[in-house]
C-alpha positions as CSV (number, residue, x, y, z in Angstrom):
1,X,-4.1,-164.5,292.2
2,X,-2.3,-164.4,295.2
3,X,0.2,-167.5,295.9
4,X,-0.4,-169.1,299.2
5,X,2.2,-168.2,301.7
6,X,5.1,-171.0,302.1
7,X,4.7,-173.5,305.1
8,X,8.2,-172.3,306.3
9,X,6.9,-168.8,306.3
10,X,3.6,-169.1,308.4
11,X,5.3,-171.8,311.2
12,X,7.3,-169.2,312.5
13,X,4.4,-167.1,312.8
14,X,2.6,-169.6,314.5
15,X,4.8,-170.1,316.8
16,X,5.5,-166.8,318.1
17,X,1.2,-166.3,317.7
18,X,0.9,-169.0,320.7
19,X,4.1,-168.1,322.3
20,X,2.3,-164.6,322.8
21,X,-0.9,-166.2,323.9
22,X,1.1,-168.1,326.4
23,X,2.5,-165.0,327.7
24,X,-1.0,-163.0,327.1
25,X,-2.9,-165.4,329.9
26,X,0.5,-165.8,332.3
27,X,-0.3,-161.6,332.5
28,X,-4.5,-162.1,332.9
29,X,-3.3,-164.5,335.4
30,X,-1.7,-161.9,337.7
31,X,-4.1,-159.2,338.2
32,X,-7.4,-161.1,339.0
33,X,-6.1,-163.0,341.6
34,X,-6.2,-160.1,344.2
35,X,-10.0,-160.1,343.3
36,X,-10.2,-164.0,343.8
37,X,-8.8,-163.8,347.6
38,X,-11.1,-160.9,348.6
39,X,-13.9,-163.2,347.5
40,X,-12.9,-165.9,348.6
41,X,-12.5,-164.5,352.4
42,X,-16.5,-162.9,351.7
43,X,-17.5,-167.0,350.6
44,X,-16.1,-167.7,353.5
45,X,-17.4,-165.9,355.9
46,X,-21.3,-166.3,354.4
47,X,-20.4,-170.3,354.5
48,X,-18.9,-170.8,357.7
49,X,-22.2,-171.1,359.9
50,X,-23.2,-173.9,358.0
51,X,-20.2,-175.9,357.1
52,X,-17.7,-174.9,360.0
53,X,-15.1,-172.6,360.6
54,X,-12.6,-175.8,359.4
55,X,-14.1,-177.0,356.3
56,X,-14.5,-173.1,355.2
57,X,-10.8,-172.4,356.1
58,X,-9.8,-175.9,354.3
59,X,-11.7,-174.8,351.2
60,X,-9.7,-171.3,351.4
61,X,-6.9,-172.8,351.8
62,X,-7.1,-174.8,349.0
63,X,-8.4,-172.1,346.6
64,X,-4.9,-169.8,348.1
65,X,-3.0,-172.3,346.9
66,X,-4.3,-172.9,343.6
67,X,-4.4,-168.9,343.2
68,X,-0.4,-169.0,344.2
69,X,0.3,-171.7,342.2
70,X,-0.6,-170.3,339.4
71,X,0.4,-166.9,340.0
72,X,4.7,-168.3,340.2
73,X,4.0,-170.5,337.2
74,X,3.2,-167.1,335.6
75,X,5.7,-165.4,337.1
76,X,8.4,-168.0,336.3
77,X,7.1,-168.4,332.4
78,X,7.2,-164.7,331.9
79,X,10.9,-164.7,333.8
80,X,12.6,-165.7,330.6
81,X,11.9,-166.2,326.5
82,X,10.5,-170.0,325.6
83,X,10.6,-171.3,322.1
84,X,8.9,-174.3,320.6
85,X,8.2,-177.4,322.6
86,X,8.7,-175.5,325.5
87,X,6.1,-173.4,325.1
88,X,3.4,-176.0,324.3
89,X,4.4,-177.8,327.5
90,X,4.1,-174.6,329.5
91,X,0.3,-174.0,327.7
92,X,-0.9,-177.2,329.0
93,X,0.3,-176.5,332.9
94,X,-1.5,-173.2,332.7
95,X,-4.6,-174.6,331.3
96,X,-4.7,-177.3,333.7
97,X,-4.0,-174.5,336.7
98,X,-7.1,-172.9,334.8
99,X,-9.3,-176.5,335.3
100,X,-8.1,-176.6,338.3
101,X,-9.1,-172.9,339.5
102,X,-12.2,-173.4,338.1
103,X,-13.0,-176.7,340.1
104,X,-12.1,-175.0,343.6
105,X,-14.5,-172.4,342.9
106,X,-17.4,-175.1,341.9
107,X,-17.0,-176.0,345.2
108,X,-18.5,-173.5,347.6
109,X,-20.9,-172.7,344.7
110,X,-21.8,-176.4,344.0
111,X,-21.5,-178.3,347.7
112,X,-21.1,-175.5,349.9
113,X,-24.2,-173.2,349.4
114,X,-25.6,-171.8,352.9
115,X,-29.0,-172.9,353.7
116,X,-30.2,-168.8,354.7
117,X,-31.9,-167.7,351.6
118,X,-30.3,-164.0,351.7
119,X,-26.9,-165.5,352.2
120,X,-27.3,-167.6,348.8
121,X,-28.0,-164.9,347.4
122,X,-25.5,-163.0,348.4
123,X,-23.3,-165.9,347.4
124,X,-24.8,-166.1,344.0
125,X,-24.0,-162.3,343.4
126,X,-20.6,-162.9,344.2
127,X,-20.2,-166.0,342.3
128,X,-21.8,-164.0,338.9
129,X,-19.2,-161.6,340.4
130,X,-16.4,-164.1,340.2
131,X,-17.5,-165.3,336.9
132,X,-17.6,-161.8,335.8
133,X,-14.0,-161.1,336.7
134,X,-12.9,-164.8,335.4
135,X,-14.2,-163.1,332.1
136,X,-12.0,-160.1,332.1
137,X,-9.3,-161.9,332.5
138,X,-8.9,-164.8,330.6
139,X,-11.5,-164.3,328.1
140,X,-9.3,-162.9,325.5
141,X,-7.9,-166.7,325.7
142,X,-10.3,-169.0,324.8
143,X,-9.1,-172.3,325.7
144,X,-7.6,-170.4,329.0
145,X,-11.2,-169.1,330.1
146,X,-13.0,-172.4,328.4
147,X,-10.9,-174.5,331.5
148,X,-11.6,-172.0,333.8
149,X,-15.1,-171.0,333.0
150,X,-17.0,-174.7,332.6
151,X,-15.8,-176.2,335.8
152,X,-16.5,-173.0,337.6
153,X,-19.6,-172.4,336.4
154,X,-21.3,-176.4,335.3
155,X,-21.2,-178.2,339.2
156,X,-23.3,-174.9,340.2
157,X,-25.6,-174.9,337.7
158,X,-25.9,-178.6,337.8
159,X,-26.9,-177.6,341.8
160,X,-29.3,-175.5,340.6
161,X,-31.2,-178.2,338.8
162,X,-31.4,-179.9,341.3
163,X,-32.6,-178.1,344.2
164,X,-35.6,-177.6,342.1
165,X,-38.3,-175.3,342.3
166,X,-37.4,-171.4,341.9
167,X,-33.5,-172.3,341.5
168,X,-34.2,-174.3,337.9
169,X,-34.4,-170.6,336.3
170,X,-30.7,-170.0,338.0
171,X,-29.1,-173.2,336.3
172,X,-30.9,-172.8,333.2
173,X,-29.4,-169.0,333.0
174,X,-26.3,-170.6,333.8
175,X,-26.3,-173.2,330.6
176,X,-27.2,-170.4,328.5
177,X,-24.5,-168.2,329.9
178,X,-21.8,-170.4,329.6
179,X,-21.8,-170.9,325.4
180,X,-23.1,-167.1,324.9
181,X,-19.6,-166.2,327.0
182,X,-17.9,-168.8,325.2
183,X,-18.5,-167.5,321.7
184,X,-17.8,-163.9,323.2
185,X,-14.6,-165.3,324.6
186,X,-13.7,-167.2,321.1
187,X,-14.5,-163.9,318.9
188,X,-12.3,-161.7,321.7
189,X,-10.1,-164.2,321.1
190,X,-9.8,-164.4,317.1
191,X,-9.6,-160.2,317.5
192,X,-6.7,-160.5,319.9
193,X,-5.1,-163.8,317.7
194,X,-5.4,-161.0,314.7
195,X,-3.9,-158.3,316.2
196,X,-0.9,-160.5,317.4
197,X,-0.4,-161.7,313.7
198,X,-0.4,-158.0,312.4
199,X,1.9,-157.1,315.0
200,X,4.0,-159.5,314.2
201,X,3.8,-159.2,310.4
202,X,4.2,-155.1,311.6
203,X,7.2,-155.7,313.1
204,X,8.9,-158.1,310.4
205,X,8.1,-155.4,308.3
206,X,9.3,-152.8,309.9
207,X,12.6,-154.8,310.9
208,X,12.7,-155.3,306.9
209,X,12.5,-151.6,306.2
210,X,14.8,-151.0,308.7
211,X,17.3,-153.6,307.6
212,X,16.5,-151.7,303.6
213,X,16.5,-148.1,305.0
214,X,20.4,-150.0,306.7
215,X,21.2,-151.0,303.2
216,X,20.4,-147.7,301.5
217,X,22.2,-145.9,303.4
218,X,25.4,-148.0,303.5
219,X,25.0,-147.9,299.9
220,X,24.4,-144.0,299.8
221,X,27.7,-143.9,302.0
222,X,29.5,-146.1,299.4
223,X,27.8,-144.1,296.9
224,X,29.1,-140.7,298.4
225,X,32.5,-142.4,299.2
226,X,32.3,-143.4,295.4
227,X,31.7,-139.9,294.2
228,X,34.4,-138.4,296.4
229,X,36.9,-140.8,295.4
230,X,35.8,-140.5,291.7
231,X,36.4,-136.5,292.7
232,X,39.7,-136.7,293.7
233,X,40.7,-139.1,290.9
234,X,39.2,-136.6,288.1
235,X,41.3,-133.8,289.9
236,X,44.1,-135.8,290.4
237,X,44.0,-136.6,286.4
238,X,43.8,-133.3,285.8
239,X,46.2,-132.0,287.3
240,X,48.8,-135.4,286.3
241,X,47.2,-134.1,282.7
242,X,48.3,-130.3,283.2
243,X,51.5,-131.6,284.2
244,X,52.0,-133.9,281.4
245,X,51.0,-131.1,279.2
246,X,53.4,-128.8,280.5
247,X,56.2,-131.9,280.0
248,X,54.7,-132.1,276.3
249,X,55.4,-128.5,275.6
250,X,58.7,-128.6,277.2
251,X,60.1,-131.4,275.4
252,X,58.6,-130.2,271.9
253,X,60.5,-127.4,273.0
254,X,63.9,-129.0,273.9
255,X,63.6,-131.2,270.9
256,X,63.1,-128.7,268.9
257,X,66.3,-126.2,270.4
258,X,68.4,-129.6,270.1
259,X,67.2,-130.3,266.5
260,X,68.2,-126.5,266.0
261,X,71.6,-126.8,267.8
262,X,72.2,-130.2,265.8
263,X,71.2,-129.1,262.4
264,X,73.5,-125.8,263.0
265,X,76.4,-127.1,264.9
266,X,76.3,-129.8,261.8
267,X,76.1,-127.3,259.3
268,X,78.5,-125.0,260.4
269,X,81.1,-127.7,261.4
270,X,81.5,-128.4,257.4
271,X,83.1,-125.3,257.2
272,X,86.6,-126.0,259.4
273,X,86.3,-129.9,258.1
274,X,86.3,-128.4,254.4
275,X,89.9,-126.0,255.8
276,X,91.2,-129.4,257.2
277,X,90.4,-131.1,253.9
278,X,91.9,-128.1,252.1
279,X,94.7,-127.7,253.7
280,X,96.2,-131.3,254.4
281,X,95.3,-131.5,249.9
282,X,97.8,-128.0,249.5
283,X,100.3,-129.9,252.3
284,X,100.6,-133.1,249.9
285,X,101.0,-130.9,247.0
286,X,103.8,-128.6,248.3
287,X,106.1,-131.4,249.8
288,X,105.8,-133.2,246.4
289,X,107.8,-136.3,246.1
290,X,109.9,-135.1,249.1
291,X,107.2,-136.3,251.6
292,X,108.7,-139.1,253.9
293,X,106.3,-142.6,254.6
294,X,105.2,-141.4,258.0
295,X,103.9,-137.8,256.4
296,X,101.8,-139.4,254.2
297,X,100.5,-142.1,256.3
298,X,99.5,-139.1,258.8
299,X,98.4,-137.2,256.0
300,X,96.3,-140.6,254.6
301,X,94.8,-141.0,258.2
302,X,94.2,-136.9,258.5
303,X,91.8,-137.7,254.8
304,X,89.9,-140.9,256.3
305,X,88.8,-139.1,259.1
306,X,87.8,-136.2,257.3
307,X,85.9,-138.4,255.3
308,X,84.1,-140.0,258.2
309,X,83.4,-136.9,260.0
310,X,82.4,-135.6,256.8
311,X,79.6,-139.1,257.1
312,X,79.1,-138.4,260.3
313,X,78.0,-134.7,260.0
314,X,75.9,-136.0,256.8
315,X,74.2,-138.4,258.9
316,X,73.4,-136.4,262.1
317,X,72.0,-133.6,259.5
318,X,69.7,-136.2,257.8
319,X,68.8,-137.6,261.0
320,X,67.5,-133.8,262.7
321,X,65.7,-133.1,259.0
322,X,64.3,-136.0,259.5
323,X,62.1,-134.9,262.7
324,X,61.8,-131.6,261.5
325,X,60.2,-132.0,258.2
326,X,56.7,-132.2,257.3
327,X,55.7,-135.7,256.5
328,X,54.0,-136.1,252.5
329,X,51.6,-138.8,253.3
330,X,50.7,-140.6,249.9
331,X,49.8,-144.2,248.8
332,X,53.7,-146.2,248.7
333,X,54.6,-149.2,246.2
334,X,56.4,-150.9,249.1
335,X,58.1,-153.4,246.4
336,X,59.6,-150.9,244.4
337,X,61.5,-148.8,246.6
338,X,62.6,-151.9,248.6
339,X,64.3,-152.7,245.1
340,X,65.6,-149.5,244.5
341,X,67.7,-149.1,248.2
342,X,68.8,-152.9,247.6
343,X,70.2,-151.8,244.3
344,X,71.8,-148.9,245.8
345,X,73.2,-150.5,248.9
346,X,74.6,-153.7,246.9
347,X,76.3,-151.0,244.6
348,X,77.4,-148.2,247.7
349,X,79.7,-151.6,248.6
350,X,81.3,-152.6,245.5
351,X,84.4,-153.9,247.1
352,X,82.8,-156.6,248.5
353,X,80.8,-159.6,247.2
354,X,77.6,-158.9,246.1
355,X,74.7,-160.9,248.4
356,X,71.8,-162.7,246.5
357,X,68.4,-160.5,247.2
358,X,65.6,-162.1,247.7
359,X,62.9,-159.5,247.6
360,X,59.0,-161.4,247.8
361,X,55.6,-159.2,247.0
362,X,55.4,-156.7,249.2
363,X,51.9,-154.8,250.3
364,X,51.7,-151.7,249.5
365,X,51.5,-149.1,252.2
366,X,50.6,-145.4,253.8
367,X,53.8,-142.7,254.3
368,X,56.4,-140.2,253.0
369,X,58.1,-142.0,250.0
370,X,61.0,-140.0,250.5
371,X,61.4,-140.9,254.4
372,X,60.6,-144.2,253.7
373,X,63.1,-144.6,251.0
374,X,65.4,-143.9,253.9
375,X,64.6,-146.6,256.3
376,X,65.0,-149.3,253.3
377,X,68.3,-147.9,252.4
378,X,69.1,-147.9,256.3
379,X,67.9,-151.3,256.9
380,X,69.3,-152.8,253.6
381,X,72.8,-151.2,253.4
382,X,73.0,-152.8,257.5
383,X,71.9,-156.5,255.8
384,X,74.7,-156.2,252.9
385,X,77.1,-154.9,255.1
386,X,76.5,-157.1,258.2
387,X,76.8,-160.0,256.1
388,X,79.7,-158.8,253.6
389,X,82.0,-161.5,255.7
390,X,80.1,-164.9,255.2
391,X,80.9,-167.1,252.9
392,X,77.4,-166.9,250.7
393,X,75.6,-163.7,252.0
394,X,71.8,-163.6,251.8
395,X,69.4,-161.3,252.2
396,X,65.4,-161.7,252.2
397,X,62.5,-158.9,252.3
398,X,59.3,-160.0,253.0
399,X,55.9,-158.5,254.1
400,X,52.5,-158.8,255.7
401,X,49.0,-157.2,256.5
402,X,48.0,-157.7,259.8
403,X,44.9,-156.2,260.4
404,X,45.0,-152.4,260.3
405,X,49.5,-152.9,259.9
406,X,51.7,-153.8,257.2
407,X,54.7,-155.5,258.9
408,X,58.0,-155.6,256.7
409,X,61.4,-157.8,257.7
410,X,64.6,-157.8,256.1
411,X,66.8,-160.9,257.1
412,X,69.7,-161.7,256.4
413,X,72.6,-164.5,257.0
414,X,75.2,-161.9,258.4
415,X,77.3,-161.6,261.6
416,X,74.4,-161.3,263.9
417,X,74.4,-159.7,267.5
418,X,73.2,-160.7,271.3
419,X,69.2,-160.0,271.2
420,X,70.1,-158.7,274.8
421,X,70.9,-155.6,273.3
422,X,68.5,-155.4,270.5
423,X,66.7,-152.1,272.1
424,X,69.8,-149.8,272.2
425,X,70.5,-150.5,268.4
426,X,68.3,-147.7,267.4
427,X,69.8,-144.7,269.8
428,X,72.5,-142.5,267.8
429,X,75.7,-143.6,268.4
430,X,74.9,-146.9,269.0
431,X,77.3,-149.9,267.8
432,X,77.8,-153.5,268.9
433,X,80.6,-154.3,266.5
434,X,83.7,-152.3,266.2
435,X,84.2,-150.2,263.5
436,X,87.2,-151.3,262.1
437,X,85.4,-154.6,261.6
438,X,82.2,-152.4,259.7
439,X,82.6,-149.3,259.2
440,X,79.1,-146.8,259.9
441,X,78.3,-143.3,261.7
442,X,75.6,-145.5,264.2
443,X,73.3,-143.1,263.2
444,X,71.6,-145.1,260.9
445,X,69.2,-147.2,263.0
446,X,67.9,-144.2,265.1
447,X,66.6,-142.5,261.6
448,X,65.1,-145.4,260.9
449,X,63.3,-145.5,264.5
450,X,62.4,-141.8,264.1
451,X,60.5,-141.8,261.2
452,X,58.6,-145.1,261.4
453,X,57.6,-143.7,265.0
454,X,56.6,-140.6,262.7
455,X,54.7,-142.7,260.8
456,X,52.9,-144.1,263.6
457,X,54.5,-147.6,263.9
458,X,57.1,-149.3,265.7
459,X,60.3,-150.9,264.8
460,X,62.1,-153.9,266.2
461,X,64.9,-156.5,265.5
462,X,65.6,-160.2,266.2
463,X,69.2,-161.7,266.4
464,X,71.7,-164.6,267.8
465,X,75.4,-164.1,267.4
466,X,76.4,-165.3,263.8
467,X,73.1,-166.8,263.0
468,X,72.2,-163.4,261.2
469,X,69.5,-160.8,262.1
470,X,65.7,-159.5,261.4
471,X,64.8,-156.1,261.2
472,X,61.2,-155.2,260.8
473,X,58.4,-152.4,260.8
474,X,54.9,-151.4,261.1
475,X,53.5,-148.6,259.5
476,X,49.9,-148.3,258.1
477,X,48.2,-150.4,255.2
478,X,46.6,-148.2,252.8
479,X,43.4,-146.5,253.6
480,X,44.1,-146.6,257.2
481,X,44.0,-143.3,258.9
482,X,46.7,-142.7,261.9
483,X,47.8,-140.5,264.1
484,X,50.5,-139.6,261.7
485,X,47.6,-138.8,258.8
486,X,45.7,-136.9,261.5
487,X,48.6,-134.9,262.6
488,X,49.4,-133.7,258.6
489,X,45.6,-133.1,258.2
490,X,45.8,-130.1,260.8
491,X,49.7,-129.0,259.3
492,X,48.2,-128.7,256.3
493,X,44.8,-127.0,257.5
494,X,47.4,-124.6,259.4
């Protein structure tokens, strides 16, 4: 069951429903009034013997007037749009210039009748004539013809009656014709009151689909603008991706010709460092006791470097194998090997004093043992190291599972740096203490940050100057598949 249309809905419609009947019987106004001075000059003319050339020319008069009156009222309401109140107040001045029609035409058909029998009825015919064209014109406007149509038509009738005889028949036709019009005019009028409504509801409708059809194509055109934009975006992608690609290959490439010329300029540098060894060894021996303080001070300083290139060249080897070999992913007792490199690193420095360990359960983990034995020998040989020069050196490993991450820190109480400068720590070469104050390669860090980025993790430090220093790394819990498991999966399927 249909809902009854809101009150907010049909008042507008209303409105603009008698703002169109206004307007509808201001345009029947204009046209009929041609016929109602042509039969007013043929009234008259049949009524002037009888009543005087001044009474007819008064009544004509009169019934011009009323005719121009009402045409400029129509005129002037048809000049310009009206809305509300307006129009109401404009409907009752036409209706009343309808009365008021109607009453100057009672007159000559009421009062004004001639007394020669074949002039009344001439004037009869043109009074039905009259009535006939009041019909056509403001019929389709009930109320509009009601006020013209009973005081036209009533006085004469009334006449009728009373004149008697023959002329009874004529007033009698005349009541019946008045509500037989009168219902024709009122079902005209509900016809023309419908077709205004569904011309109005037509046009709503059609200003709606106009205002959709707007809509859908505005959204088409976004749509299509969409599309385009989405177009250029995939190509653009593309082609950033084909570029990126290209990068991808390059760099593999570079890396790998630098990982080359590393691992051979390494390898083949132990081979004059071996004759510098070799020979400053056979120099000591031949000069014997005869070599002066400043010979073998040289000599002393000619063996330490040796020693540290001979680090050095150890280091940058370990750190190119490193990236090159192929990782041996397998289930890691985290806790174990972090006891084993503290063991080794407390014992690789011997001449200094030993630091108290602290080494807490450790989760186990996902890598290469062997690479990952690396970055806790790294990490701890830094701690003991680092914090060799305070007075009670302490170091603490500790981990954690954070969801699909394992996250291990070694602390310690040591020297400490500026956090500032925490990211260039792991690039080779890297120092932020002298090394006559702690002696390294600074090639340490940057294996360390090579193969936990191997091992699909990150690695990161937290310090303050003498307050000591936090290393720590991520690298998968156990069970947890990476990029790194998926990248041995297709070596080994290769």
């Amino acid at each position: 069951m249909n809902s009854p249309e809101p009150i907010e809905s049909r008042e507008p419609v209303a409105d603009r429903v008698l703002a169109e009947q206004v307007a509808l019987m201001c345009r029947l106004t204009t046209s009929p009034l041609f016929a109602s001075t042509i039969l007013g000059a043929m009234f008259t003319w049949l009524i002037v013997e009888d009543h005087g050339i001044a009474a007819s020319l008064v009544w004509y008069a009169v019934l011009l007037l009323v005719t121009f009156v009402r045409w400029r009222v129509a005129k002037a309401y048809l000049a310009q749009p009206r809305s509300g109140a307006d129009i109401r107040r404009w409907r009752v001045v036409m209706l009343m210039l309808a009365a008021l029609a109607g009453a100057a035409w009672s007159v000559p058909g009421s009062l004004m009748l001639p007394t020669d029998r074949e002039k009344e009825i001439v004037v009869t015919i043109l009074f039905i004539g009259a009535t006939a064209s009041g019909v056509g014109s403001q019929a389709p406007v009930r109320h509009a013809y009601a006020c013209l149509l009973i005081p036209f038509v009533v006085p004469y009738a009334i006449q009728q009656f009373a004149l008697g005889g023959e002329r009874v028949v004529s007033g009698l036709a005349m009541f019946v014709y008045i509500p037989v019009v009168l219902v024709i005019a009122y079902r005209q009028t509900d016809s023309i009151e419908q077709q205004i409504r569904l011309a109005i509801e037509n046009e709503a409708l059609a200003s709606e689909l106009r205002r959709e059809r707007d809509r859908a194509n505005q959204a088409n055109f976004e749509l299509h603008a969409q599309v385009e934009q989405q177009r250029r975006s995939t190509e653009h992608i593309a082609a950033l991706n084909r570029d990126l690609e290209s990068q991808a290959v390059e760099l593999r490439r570079a890396n790998s010709d630098l990982e080359g010329f590393s691992y051979s300029v390494s390898h083949d540098l132990r081979a004059p460092l071996r004759a510098i060894h070799g020979f400053a060894n056979l120099l000591a021996q031949q000069l014997g006791g005869k070599i002066d303080t400043d010979s073998r001070h040289f000599l002393s300083r000619i063996n330490e470097n040796i020693l540290s290139m001979s680090t050095l060249i150890d280091d940058l080897l370990e750190f190119s194998k490193c990236g090159r070999q192929p990782l041996e992913l397998t289930r890691l007792d985290m806790e174990s090997l972090a006891r084993t490199a503290a063991t080794e690193a407390v014992s690789a420095h011997e001449s200094i004093s030993p630091p108290e360990v602290t080494i807490g359960a450790l989760p186990q983990a996902w890598g290469d043992a062997h690479l990952i034995m690396q970055v806790w020998r790294n990490l701890l040989d830094n701690a003991v190291k680092y914090s060799s020069k305070v007075a009670a050196p302490r170091i603490s490993v500790s981990g954690r599972e954070e969801g699909d991450r394992v996250i291990f820190e070694v602390r310690d109480n040591g020297v400490g740096f500026d956090s500032r400068y925490s990211e260039s720590l792991f690039g080779v070469f890297q120092r932020l203490h002298r090394i006559s104050d702690y002696p390294g390669s600074g090639v340490g860090l940057a294996i360390v940050q090579r193969i936990i980025a191997r091992h699909d993790g990150n690695v990161w430090a937290s310090s303050e100057l003498n307050q000591g220093s936090t290393f720590s790394f991520s690298i998968p819990r156990v069970g947890q598949e990476t990029n790194a498991t998926r990248a041995t999966s297709v070596e080994s399927a290769r």
